[in-house]
C-alpha positions in Angstrom: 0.0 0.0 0.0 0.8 3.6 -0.6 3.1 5.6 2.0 0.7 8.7 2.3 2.3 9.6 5.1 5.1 11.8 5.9 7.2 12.9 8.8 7.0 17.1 9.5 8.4 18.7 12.7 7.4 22.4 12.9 6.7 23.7 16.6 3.8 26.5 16.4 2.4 28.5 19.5 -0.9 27.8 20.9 -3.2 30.7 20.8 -6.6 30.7 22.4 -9.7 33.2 22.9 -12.7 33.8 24.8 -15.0 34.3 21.9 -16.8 30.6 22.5 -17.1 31.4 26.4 -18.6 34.7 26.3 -21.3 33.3 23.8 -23.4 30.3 24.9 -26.1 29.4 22.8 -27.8 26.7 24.2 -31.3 27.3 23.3 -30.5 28.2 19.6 -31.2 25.1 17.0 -31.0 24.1 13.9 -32.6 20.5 12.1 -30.0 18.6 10.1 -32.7 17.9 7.5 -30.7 14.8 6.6 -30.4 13.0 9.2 -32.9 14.8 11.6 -30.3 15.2 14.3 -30.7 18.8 16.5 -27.3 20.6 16.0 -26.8 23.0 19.1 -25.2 26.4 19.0 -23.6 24.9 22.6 -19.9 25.1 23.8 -18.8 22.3 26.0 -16.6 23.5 28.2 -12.9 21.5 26.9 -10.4 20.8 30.1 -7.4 19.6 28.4 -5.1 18.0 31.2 -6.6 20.0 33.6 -7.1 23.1 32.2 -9.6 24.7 30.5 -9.9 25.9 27.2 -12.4 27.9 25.4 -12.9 26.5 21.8 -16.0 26.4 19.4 -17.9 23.0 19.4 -21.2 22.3 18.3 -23.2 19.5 20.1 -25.1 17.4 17.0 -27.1 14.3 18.5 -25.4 12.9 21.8 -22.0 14.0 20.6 -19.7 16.8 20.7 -18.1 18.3 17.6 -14.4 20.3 17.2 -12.4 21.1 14.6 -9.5 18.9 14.3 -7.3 21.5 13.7 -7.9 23.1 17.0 -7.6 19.8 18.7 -4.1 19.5 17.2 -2.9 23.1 18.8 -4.4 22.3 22.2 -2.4 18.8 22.3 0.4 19.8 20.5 2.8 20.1 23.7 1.8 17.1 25.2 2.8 13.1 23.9 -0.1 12.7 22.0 0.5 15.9 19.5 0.3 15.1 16.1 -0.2 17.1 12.7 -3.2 17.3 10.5 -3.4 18.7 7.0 -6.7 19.0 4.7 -6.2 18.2 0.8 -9.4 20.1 -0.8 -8.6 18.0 -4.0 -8.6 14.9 -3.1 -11.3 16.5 0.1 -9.0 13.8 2.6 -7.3 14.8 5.5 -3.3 13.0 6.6 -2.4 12.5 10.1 0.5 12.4 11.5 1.3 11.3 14.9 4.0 12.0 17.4 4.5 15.1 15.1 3.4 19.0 16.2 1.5 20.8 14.0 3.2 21.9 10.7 1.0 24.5 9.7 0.3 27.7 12.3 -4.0 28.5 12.2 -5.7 30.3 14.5 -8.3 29.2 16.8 -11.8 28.9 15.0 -13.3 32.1 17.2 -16.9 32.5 14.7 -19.8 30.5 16.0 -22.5 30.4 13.4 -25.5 30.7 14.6 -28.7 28.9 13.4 -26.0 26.4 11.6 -26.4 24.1 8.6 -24.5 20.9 9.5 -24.2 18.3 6.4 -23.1 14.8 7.3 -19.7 14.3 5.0 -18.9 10.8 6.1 -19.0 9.5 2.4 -16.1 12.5 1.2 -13.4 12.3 3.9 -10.4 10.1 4.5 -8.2 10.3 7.2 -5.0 8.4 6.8 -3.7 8.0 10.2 -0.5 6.4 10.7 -0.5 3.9 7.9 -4.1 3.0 8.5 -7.5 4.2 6.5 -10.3 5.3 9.3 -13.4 7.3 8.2 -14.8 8.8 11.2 -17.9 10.9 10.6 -17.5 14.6 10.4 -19.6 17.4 9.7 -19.4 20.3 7.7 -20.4 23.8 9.4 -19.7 27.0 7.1 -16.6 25.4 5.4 -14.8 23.8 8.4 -15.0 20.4 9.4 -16.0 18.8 12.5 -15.2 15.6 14.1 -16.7 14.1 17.4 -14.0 14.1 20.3 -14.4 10.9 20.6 -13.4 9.7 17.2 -10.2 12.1 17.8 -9.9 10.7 20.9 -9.4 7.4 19.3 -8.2 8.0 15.7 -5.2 9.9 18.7 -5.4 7.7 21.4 -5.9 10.1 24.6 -8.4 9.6 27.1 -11.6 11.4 26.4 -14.0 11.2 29.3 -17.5 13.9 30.5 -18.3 15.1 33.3 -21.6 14.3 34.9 -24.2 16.9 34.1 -22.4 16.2 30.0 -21.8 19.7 29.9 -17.7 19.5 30.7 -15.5 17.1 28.5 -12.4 15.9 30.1 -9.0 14.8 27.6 -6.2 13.6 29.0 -2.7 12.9 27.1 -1.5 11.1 29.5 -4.2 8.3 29.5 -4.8 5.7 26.7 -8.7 6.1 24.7 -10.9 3.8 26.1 -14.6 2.8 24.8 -17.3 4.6 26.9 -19.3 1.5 28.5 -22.0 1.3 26.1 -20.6 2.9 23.2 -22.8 3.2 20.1 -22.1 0.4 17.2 -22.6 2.2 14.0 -22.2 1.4 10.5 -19.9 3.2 8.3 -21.6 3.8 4.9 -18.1 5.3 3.0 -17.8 1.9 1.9 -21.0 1.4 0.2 -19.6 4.2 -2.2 -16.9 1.8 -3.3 -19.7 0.2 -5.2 -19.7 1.7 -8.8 -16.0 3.3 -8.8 -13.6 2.2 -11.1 -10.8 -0.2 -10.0 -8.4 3.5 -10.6 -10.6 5.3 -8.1 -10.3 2.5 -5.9 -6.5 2.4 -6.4 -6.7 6.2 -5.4 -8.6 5.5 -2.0 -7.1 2.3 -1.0 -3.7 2.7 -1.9 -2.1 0.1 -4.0 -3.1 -3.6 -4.5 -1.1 -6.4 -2.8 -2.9 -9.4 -4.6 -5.3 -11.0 -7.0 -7.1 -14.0 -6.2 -7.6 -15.6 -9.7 -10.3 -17.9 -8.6 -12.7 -15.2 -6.9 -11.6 -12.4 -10.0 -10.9 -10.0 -6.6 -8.5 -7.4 -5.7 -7.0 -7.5 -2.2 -6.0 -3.8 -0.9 -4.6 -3.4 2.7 -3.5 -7.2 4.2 -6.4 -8.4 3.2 -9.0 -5.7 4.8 -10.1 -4.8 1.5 -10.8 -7.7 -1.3 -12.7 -5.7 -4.3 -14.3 -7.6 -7.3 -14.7 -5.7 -10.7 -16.6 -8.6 -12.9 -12.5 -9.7 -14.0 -13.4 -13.7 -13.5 -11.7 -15.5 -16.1 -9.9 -12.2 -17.7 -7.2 -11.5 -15.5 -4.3 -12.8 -13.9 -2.9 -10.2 -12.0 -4.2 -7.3 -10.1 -2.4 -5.2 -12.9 -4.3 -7.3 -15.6 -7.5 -5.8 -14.5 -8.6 -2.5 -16.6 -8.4 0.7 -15.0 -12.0 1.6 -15.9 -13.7 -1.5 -14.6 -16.2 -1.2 -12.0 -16.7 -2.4 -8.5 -19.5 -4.7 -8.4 -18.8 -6.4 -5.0 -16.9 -5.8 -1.8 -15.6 -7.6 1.0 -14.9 -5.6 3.8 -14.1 -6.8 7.4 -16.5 -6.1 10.0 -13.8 -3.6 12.2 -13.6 -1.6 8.7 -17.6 -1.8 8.4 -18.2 -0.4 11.8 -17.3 2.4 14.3 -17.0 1.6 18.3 -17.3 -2.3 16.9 -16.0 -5.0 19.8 -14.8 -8.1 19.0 -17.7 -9.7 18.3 -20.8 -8.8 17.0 -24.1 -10.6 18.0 -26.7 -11.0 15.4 -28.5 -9.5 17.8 -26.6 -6.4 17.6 -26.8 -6.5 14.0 -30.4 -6.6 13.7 -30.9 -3.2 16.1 -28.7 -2.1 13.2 -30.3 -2.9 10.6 -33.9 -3.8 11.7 -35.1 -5.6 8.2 -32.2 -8.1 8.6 -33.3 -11.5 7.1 -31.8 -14.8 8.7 -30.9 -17.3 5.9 -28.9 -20.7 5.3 -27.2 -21.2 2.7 -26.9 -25.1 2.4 -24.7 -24.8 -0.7 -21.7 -23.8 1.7 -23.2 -24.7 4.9 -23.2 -21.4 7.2 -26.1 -18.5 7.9 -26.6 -15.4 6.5 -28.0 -12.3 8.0 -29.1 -10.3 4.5 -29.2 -6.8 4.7 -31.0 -4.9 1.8 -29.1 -1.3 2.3 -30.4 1.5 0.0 -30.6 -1.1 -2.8 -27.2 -2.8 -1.8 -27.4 -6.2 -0.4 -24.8 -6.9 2.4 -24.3 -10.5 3.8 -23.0 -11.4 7.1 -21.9 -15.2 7.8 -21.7 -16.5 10.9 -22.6 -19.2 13.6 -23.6 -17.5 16.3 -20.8 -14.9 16.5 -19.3 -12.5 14.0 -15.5 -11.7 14.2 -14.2 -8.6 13.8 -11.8 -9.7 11.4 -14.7 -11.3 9.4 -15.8 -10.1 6.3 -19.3 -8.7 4.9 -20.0 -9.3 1.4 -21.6 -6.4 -0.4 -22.7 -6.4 -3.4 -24.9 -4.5 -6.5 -28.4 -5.7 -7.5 -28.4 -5.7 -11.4 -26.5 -2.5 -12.2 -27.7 -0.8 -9.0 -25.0 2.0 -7.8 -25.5 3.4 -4.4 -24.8 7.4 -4.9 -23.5 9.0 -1.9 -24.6 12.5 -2.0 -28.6 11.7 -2.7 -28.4 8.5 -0.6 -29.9 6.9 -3.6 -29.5 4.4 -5.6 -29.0 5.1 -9.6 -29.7 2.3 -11.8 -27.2 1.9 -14.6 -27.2 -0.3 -17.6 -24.3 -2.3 -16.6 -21.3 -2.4 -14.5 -18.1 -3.7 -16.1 
């Protein structure tokens, strides 16, 4: 796989205001029409190894939202600094940890009041020391926001609240740890794999380290990744396969699939998930499926009575179905080759 990372040691100066502390805006709300989440005009108070700091956040759902970039300045003194840089063309952003901040911004100090935030899960990357993660972020105004938790772990520093919610603790010192009870959610970027062409793919994923001749896959990323692009019987190599061909099916391990995801995941689990789940048995191969229909994707999950995190879900396109990530939609195409 692609190196997309790099190593940049440039010491910049925090700088902090009072802008976020002197305007509270609790009570002022805006509906994220997409997902029908409340985003609140509501600054947690941040208490960064014990002392606290006055940044803009924006509460959206049960979590709490901060730029990343503002994150980096705050830790940047501590073990856990690491730099963060946004590429607008390819709309990723790379991480690099153990690093300070290579680039000197100031403090977001503008809180926008009866804010638009738009989910942008499906359009960022973060490559984080060697690893792809896709934490969702939302966009407010042109910046991007992440939940402290998912910097928290994408980091790893302890991020912890205080009891009335309304304080949030992080400590460099400490390692991330789940919050008892954290959310299970699934992670829809990869559904827009579906329908790219094996050179987008390349682009995202970095570059292929096999070909398995008798599934016509691609493997990306030890084996994480394992991409079909209809190539059964036409190539031998991962560089045989044609740059323009289409992603027809995935196989994507359940820790890639899901954010917060344990272990093990129960079908039980699954089917608060994804409530139309259908149980099946295959008696071709001998094992049971849990079917998902997902916005005109089906997604199959194997299993006994467990699923392993280092399983695999197979997804794949009904019929020259592609799943379009903006609309949430499905488009129907003539065919996918």
């Amino acid at each position: 796989m692609k190196k997309f990372i790099s190593l940049i040691l440039i010491v910049c100066m925090v700088l902090s205001f009072s802008g976020c502390a002197e305007k509270t805006a609790k009570d002022n709300k805006t509906q994220n029409p997409e997902k029908g989440k409340t985003t609140e005009l509501y600054c947690t108070q941040l208490i960064v190894n014990g002392e606290k700091k006055d940044v803009v956040s924006y509460r959206i759902g049960n979590e709490d939202y901060f730029s990343i970039f503002d994150i980096a300045k705050l830790v940047q003194d501590t073990p856990m600094c690491f730099d963060v840089k946004y590429h607008p063309q390819t709309k990723s952003y790379t991480i690099v940890l153990g690093t300070t901040p290579s680039e000197e911004r100031d403090f977001i100090d503008k809180i926008v009041e009866n804010p638009t935030a738009t989910e942008t899960t499906q359009l960022l990357s973060v490559f984080c020391d060697l690893e792809l993660v896709f934490p969702k972020s939302y966009e407010i105004e042109g910046n991007h926001y992440f939940s402290i938790n998912d910097i928290g772990r994408i980091i790893n520093f302890n991020v912890e609240y205080s009891e009335d919610g309304k304080s949030v603790y992080i400590n460099t010192d400490a390692l991330y740890t789940e919050t008892s009870g954290s959310e299970i959610l699934f992670n829809e970027y990869y559904l827009t794999l579906i329908g790219k062409t094996k050179k987008e793919i390349d682009g995202i994923l970095g570059y292929p380290i096999d070909y398995y001749t008798d599934f016509g896959v691609v493997v990306y990323s030890d084996g994480d990744y394992m991409i079909g692009y209809n190539t059964l019987g036409t190539a031998t190599t991962s560089e045989a396969v044609p740059s323009g061909n289409k992603a027809n099916v995935a196989y994507i391990r359940i820790n890639k699939l899901f954010n917060n995801c344990p272990d093990s995941i129960t079908v039980s689990q699954l089917k608060a998930i994804f409530p139309d789940a259908k149980e099946e048995y295959n008696e071709m191969d001998g094992y049971n499926v849990l079917s998902v229909n997902y916005n005109g994707l089906n997604i199959g999950f194997e299993y006994e009575t467990t699923i392993s995190e280092s399983d695999r879900a197979f997804i794949k396109a009904d019929a020259g179905f592609v799943y379009n990530p903006t609309s949430k939609t499905v488009n129907i195409e003539n065919k996918i080759s």
